[in-house]
C-alpha positions, 0 to 999 in steps of 0.5 A, a space after each residue: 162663397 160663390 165664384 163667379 165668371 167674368 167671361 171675355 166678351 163681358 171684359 171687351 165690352 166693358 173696355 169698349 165702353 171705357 174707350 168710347 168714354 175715352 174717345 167722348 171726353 177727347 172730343 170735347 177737349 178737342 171741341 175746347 180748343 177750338 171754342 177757346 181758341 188753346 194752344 194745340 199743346 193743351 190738347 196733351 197738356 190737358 190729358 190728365 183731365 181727358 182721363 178723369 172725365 172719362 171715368 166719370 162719363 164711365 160711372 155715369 153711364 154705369 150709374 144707367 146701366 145698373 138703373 135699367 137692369 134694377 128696372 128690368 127685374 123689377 118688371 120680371 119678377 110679375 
């Protein structure tokens, strides 16, 4: 079997990436709040909700990424 490498910069990308999800998906709890006039508490009462979206705005944004690498190949190989 083949060993692969995972070098540094590819993890700080990847944790760059889950932290700009992490950051998005405040926002919007943040946006929330204001649009349906919450209580501030619901701000970190809610952030259970804030992590699960940003997973799924991570393998969203994943699901893309792989999409247009696929694309990419495809057009390489001519």
């Amino acid at each position: 079997m083949k060993d692969t490498i995972i070098t540094v910069q590819q993890k700080k990308r990847e944790l760059y990436l889950l932290l700009a999800c992490f950051i998005g998906a405040f926002v919007f709890n943040i946006a929330a709040l204001i649009i349906y006039k919450s209580p501030f508490k619901e701000l970190f009462t809610q952030l259970h909700i804030v992590i699960i979206l940003t997973f799924f705005f991570y393998f969203v944004v994943l699901f893309f990424r792989i999409l247009g690498w696929l694309i990419l190949m495809l057009f390489r190989k001519k």
